[in-house]
C-alpha positions, 0 to 999 in steps of 0.5 A, spaced: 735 561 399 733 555 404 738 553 408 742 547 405 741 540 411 746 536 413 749 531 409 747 524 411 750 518 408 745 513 406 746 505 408 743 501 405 738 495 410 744 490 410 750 495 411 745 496 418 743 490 420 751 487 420 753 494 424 748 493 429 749 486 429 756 487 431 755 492 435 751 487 439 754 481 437 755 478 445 747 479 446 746 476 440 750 470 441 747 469 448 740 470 445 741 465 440 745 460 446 738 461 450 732 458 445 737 453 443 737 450 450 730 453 451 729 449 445 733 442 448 728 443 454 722 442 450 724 437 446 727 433 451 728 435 458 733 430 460 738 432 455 737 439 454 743 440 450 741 435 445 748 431 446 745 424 445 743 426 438 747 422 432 746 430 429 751 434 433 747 440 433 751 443 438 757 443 434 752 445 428 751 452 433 758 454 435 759 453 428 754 458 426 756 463 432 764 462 432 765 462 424 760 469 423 763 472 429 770 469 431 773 466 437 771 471 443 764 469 441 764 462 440 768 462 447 762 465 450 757 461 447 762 454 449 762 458 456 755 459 457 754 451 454 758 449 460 755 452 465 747 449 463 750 442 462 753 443 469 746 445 471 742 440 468 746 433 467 747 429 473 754 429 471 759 434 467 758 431 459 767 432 458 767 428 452 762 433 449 765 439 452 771 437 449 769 437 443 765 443 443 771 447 445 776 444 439 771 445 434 770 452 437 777 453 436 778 451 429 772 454 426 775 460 430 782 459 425 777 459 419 774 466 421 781 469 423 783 466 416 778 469 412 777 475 416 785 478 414 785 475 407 779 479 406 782 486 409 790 484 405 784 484 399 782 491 401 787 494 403 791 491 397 785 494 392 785 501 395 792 501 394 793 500 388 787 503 386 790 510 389 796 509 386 792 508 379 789 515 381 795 519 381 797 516 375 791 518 371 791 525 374 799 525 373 797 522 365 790 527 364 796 533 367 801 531 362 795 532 356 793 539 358 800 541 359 802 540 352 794 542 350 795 549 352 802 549 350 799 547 343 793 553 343 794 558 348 801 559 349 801 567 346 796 569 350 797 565 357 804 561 357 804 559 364 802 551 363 800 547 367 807 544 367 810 550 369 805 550 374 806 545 377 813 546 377 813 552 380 809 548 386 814 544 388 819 549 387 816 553 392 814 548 397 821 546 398 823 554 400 817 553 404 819 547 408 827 549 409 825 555 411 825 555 419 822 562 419 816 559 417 813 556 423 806 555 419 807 550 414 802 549 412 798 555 412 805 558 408 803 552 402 797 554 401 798 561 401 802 560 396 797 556 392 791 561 391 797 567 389 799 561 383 792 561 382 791 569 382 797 570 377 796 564 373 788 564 371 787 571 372 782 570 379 780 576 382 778 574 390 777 567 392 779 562 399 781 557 401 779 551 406 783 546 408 784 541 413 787 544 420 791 537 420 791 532 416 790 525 420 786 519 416 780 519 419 779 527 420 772 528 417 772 536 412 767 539 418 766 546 420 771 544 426 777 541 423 778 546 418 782 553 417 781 559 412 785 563 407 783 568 403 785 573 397 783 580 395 776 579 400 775 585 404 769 583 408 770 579 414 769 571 413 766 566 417 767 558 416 760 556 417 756 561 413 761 558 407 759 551 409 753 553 408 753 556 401 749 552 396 756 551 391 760 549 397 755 545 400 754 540 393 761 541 391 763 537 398 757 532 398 759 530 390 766 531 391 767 534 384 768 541 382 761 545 382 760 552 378 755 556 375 753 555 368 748 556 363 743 552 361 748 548 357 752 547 362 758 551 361 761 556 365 757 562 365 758 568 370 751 571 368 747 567 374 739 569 376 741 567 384 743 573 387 745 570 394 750 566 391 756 570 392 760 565 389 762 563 381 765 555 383 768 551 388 773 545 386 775 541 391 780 535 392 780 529 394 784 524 397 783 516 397 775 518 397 776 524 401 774 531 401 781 535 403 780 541 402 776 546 397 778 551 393 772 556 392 773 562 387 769 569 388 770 574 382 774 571 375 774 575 368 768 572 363 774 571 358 778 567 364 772 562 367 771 556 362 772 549 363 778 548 361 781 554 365 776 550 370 779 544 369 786 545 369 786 548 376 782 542 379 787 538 376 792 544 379 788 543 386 789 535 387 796 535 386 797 541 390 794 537 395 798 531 393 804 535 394 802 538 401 800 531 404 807 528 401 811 534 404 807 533 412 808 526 411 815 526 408 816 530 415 813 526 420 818 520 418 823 520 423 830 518 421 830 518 413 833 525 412 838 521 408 833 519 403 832 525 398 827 522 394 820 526 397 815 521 393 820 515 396 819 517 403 811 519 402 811 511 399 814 508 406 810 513 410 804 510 407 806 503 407 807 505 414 800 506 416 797 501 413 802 496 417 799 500 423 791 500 421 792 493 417 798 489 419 798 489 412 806 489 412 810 492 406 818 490 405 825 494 403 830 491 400 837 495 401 844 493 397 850 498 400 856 498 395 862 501 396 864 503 389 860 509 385 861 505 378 859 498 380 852 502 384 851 505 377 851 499 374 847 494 379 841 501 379 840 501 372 840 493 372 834 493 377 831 499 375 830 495 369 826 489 373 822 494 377 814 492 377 809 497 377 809 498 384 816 497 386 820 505 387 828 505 387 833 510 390 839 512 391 841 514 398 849 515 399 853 517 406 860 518 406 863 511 405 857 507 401 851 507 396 845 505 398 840 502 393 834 503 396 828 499 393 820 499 396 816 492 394 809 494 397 805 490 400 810 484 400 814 480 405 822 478 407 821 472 403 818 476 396 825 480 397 829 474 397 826 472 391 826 479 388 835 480 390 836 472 386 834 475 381 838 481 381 843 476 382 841 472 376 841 478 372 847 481 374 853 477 369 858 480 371 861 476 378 864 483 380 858 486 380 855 481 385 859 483 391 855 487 396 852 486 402 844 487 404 839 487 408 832 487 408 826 490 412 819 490 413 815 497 416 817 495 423 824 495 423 824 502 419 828 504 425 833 499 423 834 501 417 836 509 420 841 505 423 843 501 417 844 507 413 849 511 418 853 506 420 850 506 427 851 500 431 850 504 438 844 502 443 
């Protein structure tokens, strides 16, 4: 079998075109700068900047650079500007200049302007658009639970429910366990023997991610290995170059051999592919690990056993990546709610990657019936994306609601509301405060008490 080629995104003509542009954008702006002159001294070589002109040419080319570029730019290129008008005029044209640089500087605020509203728009999109994934596959979970509960309970009564269950139960002894030192290895370790128990799989491995940062790529060199039940000695790059392996990272769905009809088959005329399927996962359109299966009994390898590990290996990896996430933010050992924390740990990182900021709202209340009073009142208000917790030390309850991709003045409208709603005046007495993901070590702070420096 030929050796599979490295897997190349394709860009298309224009995506080139503006990244090569960008990456040049100075040499550009002074190639451009220097036909307009050139041009200017063949047209009149007493006013090779063409100022005397009732058309403001000048203006018109600052406006193309700085509003397809920005502010730098349009600088450099009112730099350059002066510094032929000093060369070639008798006198320094200061009226023209003037108003060259104050035409620079606002279609600089227009380029700034649209340029964050376009990222805000980005980032808001792709937000919401990972929380309606994990939705879906939390939904699609839920059917082939009660699916296989409905038709295979006899033979097989570990659901997929069960399951998951068993996942999160597992993690959490994983994480609190201090003997454990890798963590990581641990989860998925624990993973592939929930995979051999549940859906009979002989021997298979797994590929994961090393560290899970956002920007690392799934590549023979961040990767780490894990098997069951595989005698032989493996090596990361020859699986990477299996042909299952290579198809299922370059589609980003599962891959299995399958007959003609395109079901799940173990019967296969390649004799050098030594394995059956390989399903991996994917989070916010990347490839984060791979589960790839070896021996399986004929009974056991169909699509919906198929099916039903795929969508068992995302939420694994949902959960692990929750867990690293939960563990990297500092100062919230207060907060129980596991999908909470993951929640402001990822707002966090958008608010550090995008300035795209996000706000919490806390109410603290020193009464436990007036804090379940007030929780169900605003459980009942939350939109789609807004999360809610109950953090409590020894002297106060603390509400804690996450309003994604907002800010202070969003949860000021937000608490009038509560107060609005809230018909009893006892129940309106509370402090609180809110905090944008900047001052998230304030909000550690607030929950302890802790006025210290």
């Amino acid at each position: 079998m030929p050796t599979p080629k490295k897997r190349v995104q394709a860009k298309s003509i224009l995506t080139f075109i503006r990244e090569y542009i960008q990456k040049y954008a100075y040499v550009e702006t002074l190639i451009i700068v220097t036909l307009y002159v050139a041009m200017g001294f063949l047209i009149n070589p007493d006013d090779v900047c063409l100022l005397g002109y009732k058309v403001p040419y000048l203006v018109i080319l600052l406006a193309v650079i700085t509003l397809f570029h920005g502010f730098e730019n349009g600088i450099f290129a009112v730099s350059v500007i002066s510094l032929v008008i000093w060369a070639f005029y008798p006198s320094f044209q200061y009226v023209d200049f003037l108003i060259a640089l104050l035409m620079t500087l606002i279609f600089s605020q227009f380029h700034y302007y649209w340029t964050s509203r376009i990222r805000e728009a980005e980032v808001d999109s792709n937000y919401k658009s990972d929380k309606l994934s994990e939705l879906s596959r939390a939904f699609y979970t839920l059917k082939i639970s009660h699916d296989q509960l409905e038709k295979n309970y006899v033979i097989k009564p570990m659901s997929i429910r069960n399951s998951i269950n068993h996942i999160i139960a597992a993690n959490e002894k994983i994480l609190l366990d201090e003997h454990v030192k890798d963590k990581e290895r641990a989860y998925n370790k624990n993973f592939l023997e929930l995979i051999e128990k549940s859906f009979s799989m002989q021997s298979g491995l797994l590929l994961y991610l090393k560290k899970n940062k956002p920007n690392q790529i799934f590549n023979e060199e961040n990767v780490d290995l894990i098997s069951i039940n595989i005698q032989e000695s493996l090596s990361i790059e020859k699986i990477f170059k299996n042909y299952l392996v290579d198809k299922a990272i370059a589609r980003k769905s599962p891959v299995y051999v399958s007959d003609e009809y395109g079901e799940p088959t173990l019967f296969t005329e390649e004799a050098d592919n030594k394995y059956v399927a390989a399903i991996p996962a994917v989070i916010n359109g990347k490839v984060v690990s791979v589960l790839v299966i070896e021996r399986m009994p004929f009974m056991f390898f169909n699509r919906e056993n198929l099916t039903s590990i795929t969508i068992l290996h995302e939420y694994f990896s949902i959960e692990n990546k929750k867990s690293t996430m939960s563990i990297s933010l500092e100062g919230f050992d207060l907060v129980e709610d596991k999908d909470f924390k993951f929640e402001i740990a990822r707002l966090k990182d958008l608010n550090k990657n995008f300035h795209v900021n996000s706000v919490v709202l806390v109410l603290r209340i020193d009464n436990e019936l007036q804090t379940a009073r007030v929780y169900q009142k605003i459980e009942r208000m939350l939109r789609s994306l807004d999360m809610i917790t109950l953090v409590h030390n020894e002297d106060y309850y603390y509400i804690t609601l996450l309003l994604p991709l907002h800010d202070k003045a969003a949860a000021a409208g937000f608490l009038k509301r509560v107060q609005n709603n809230l018909t009893q005046e006892k129940d309106q007495d509370f402090e609180h405060m809110s905090f944008d993901m900047n001052d998230l070590p304030l909000l550690s702070k607030y929950y302890r008490e802790d006025y210290g420096k």
